[in-house]
N, C-alpha and C positions, 0 to 999 in steps of 0.2 A: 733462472739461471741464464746465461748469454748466450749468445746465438753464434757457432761457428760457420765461420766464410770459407765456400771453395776456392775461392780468390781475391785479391785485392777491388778485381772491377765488379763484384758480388758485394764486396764490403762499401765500396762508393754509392753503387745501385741503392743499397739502405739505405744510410746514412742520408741520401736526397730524398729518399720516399720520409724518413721520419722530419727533415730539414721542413718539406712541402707542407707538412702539416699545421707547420708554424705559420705566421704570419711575419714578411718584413718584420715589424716593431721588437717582436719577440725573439726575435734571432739574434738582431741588435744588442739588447739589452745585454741579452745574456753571452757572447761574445760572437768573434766571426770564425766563416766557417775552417779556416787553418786551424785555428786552435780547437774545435771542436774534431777536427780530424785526430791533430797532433793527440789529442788527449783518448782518444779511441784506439788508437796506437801503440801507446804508453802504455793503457791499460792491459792492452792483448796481448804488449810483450813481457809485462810483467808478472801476469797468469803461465804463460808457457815458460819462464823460468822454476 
């Protein structure tokens, strides 16, 4: 199941701990990192509806 955030700069703090994990090439490939925000976004406002 997902992980709830006490805040927005909780929900960034992640998102860079999982990003770091990646190497350049792989982040690339698979897109940049707005759109993988945007889409973390998306996803948790469309849970909370």
């Amino acid at each position: 199941m997902g992980e709830n955030f006490p805040s927005l700069d909780a929900l960034k703090q992640r998102v860079d701990q999982e990003l770091a994990r990646l190497t350049p090439e792989q982040v690339q490939t698979r897109t940049t990192y707005g759109s993988i925000f945007e889409a973390l976004l998306q996803t948790a406002f469309h849970r909370a509806a």
